[in-house]
C-alpha positions in Angstrom: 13.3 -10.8 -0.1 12.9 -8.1 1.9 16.0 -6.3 1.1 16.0 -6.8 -2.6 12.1 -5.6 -2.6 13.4 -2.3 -1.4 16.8 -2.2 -2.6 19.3 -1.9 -0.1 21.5 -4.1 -1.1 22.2 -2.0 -4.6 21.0 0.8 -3.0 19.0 3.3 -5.1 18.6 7.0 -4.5 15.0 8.8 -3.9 13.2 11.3 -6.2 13.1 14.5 -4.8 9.4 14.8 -4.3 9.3 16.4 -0.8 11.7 17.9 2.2 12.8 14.9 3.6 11.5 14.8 7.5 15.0 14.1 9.6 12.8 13.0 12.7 11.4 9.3 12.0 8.4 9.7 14.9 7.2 12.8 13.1 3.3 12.7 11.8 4.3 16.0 9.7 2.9 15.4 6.3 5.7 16.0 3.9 6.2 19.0 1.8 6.6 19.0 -2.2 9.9 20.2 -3.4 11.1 21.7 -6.7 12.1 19.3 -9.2 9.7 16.7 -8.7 10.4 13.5 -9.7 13.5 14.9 -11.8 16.0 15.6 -9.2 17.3 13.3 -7.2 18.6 12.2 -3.6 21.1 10.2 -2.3 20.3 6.9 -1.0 19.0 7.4 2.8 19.1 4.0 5.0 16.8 5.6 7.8 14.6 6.8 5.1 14.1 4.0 3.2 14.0 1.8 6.4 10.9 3.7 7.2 9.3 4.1 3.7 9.5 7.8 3.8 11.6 8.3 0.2 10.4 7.5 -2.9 12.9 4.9 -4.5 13.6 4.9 -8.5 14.4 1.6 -8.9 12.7 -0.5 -5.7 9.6 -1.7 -6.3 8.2 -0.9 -3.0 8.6 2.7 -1.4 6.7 1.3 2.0 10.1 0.2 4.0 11.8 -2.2 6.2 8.9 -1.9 8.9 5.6 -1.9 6.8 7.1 -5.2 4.9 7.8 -6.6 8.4 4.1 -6.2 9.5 2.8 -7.6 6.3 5.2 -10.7 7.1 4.1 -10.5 11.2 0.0 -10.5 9.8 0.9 -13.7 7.4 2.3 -15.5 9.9 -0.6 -15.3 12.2 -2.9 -16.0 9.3 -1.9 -19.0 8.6 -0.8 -20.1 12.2 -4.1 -19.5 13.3 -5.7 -21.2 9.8 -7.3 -17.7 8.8 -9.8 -18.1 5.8 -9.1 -15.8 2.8 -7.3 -14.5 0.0 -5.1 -11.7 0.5 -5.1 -8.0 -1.4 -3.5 -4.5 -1.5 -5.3 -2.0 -3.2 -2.9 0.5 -4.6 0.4 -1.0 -5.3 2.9 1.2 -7.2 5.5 -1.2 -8.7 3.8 -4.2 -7.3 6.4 -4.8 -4.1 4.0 -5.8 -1.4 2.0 -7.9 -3.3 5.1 -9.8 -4.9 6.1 -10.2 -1.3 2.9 -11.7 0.1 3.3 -13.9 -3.3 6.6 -15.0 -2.4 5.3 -15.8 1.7 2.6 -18.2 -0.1 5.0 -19.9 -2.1 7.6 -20.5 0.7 5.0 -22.0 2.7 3.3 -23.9 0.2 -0.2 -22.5 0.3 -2.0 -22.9 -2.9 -5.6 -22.5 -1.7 -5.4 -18.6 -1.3 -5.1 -15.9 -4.1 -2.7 -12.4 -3.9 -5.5 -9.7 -5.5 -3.4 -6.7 -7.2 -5.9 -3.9 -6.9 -4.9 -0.8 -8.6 -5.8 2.2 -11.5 -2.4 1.4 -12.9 -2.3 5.1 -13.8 -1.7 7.2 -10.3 -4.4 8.5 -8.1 -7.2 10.0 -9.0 -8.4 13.6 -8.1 -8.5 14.4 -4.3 -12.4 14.4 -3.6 -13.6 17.1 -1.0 -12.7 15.4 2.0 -8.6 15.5 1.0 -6.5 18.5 1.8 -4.5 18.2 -1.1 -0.7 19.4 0.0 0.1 18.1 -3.3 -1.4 20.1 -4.9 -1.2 23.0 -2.9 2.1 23.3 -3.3 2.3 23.7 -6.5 2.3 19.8 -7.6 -1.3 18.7 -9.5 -2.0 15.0 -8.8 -1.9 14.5 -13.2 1.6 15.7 -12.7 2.7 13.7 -10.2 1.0 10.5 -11.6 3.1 11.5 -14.7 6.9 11.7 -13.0 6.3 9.5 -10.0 2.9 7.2 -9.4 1.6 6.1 -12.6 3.0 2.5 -13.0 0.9 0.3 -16.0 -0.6 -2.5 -15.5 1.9 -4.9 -18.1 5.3 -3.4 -15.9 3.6 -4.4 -12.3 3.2 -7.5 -14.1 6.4 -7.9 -15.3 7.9 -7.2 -11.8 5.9 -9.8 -10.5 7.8 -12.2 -13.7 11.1 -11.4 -12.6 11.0 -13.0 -9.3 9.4 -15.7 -10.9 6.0 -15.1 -9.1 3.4 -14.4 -12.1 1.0 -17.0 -11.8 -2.5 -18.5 -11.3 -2.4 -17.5 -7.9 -2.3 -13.6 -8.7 -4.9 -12.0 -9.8 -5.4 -8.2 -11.1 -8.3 -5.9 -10.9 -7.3 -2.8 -13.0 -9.5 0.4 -12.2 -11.1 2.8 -10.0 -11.8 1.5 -6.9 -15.5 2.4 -7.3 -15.5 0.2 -10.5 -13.7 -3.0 -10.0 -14.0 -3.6 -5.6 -17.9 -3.7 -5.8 -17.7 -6.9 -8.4 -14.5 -8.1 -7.8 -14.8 -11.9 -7.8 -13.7 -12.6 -3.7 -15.5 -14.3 -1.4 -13.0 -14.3 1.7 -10.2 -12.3 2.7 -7.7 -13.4 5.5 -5.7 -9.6 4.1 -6.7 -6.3 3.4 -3.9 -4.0 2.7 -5.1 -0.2 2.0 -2.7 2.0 0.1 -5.4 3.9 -1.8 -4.0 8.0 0.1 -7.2 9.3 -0.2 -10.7 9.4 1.8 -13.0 8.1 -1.1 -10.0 5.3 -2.4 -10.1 4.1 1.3 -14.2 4.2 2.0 -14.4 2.4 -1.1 -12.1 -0.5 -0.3 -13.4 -0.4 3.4 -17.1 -0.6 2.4 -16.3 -2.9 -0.6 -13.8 -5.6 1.5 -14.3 -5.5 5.0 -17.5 -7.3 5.0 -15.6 -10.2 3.3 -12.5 -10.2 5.9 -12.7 -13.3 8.1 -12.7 -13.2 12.3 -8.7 -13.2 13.2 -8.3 -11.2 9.7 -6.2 -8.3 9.3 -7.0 -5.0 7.6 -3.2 -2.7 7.2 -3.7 1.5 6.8 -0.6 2.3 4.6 -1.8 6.4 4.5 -3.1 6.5 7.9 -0.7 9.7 8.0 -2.8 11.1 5.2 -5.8 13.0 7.1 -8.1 12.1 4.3 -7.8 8.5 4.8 -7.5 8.6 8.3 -10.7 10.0 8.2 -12.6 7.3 6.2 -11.1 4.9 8.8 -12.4 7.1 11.3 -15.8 7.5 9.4 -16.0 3.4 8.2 -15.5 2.0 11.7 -17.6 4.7 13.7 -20.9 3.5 11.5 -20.1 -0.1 11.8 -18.9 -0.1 15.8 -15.5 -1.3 15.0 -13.8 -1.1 18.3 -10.7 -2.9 17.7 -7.3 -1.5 18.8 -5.9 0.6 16.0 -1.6 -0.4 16.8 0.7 1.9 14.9 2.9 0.5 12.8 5.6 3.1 12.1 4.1 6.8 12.6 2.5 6.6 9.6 0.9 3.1 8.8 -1.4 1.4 11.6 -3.1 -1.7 11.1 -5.9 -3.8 13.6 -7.0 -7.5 13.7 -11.1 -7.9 13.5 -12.4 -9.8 15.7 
């Protein structure tokens, strides 16, 4: 599942949206090129490995090692009988969350819910607290929601329908953050995966979710690399004396259990 979630088996090349970083352990934020999200690259096995290209056709852009950590947090979820429903909020083409589907199914769980949180039109305007390098370099965010980000709500479904996982058990809150997390109808979380880039997408979620994420529930950084969101983590668990190991996932995801 893995491998056809990011395409490696047919592999697929990368949209040349930034100068690829050669060193995998690098925290360098990456650089907008010319052509973006016209020109492409050829398929890199490191760089997809590490979810550090932006695929064309795979419906996931987070890699071999962020997938693996969702998988490693499920397994202890249930092996440890974890209360909760799971979520990602921000999910491109759908990938993770038709994974954590696809876990659920192959271990016949049918009390928990996979919430698809997302604008389902690209990110919204970096807020004050986001160096933008997008945008510095020459790339507005309305752009690249346009060539890259911006994936509607009916084709994330219709991802999710091809593997033959569009059920009752997935649910979609389409929206800001701001707007839909406050009233979203969940009561427990076992999950919370954060793929929201900047500092208000990830307060939000933090402020919105965390109070509903069980003891022996995980919460998953996907932009942790990103300083705007690392500083909302920085920000949430400071005023709510969260102490919990932060344990890198890959140089640029992290993820901790609370307690």
């Amino acid at each position: 599942m893995k491998k056809v979630l990011t395409n490696v088996i047919y592999p697929d090349g990368a949209y040349a949206h930034i100068r690829q970083i050669d060193d995998p352990d690098s925290t360098e934020m990456p650089i907008p090129v010319e052509g973006l999200g016209e020109r492409l690259l050829e398929f890199d096995a490191d760089a997809r490995d590490g979810g550090r290209d932006w695929p064309t056709v795979a419906h996931t852009m987070v890699g071999r090692r962020r997938l693996d950590n969702v998988h490693e947090c499920l397994e202890r979820i249930l092996a440890d009988d974890v209360p909760g429903d799971v979520i990602e909020t921000g999910v491109w083409r759908g990938g993770v969350c038709i994974f954590m589907r696809a876990f659920l199914v192959a271990h016949g769980c049918t009390d928990r819910t996979v919430w698809v949180a997302d604008s389902f039109a690209g990110l919204p305007p970096a807020g004050d607290r986001d160096p933008d390098p997008v945008a510095a370099m020459g790339h507005d965010v309305a752009t690249v929601n346009e060539r890259m980000l911006a994936v509607d709500l009916a084709q994330v479904q219709e991802n999710f329908d091809r593997y033959g996982l569009l059920d009752d058990q997935v649910r979609f809150l389409p929206g800001w953050f701001s707007d839909t997390l406050p009233t979203a109808p969940i009561e427990r979380l076992s999950l919370l995966r954060l793929d929201g880039d900047w500092y208000d997408s990830t307060m939000d979620a933090l402020v919105n979710l965390y109070p509903r994420l069980s003891s022996g529930g995980f919460v998953i950084i996907d932009d942790y690399c990103v300083p705007g969101c690392a500083d909302a983590v920085t920000d949430y668990r400071a005023q709510h004396g969260i102490d919990a190991e932060i344990i890198d996932i890959d140089r640029m995801g992290v993820y901790w259990r609370k307690p």
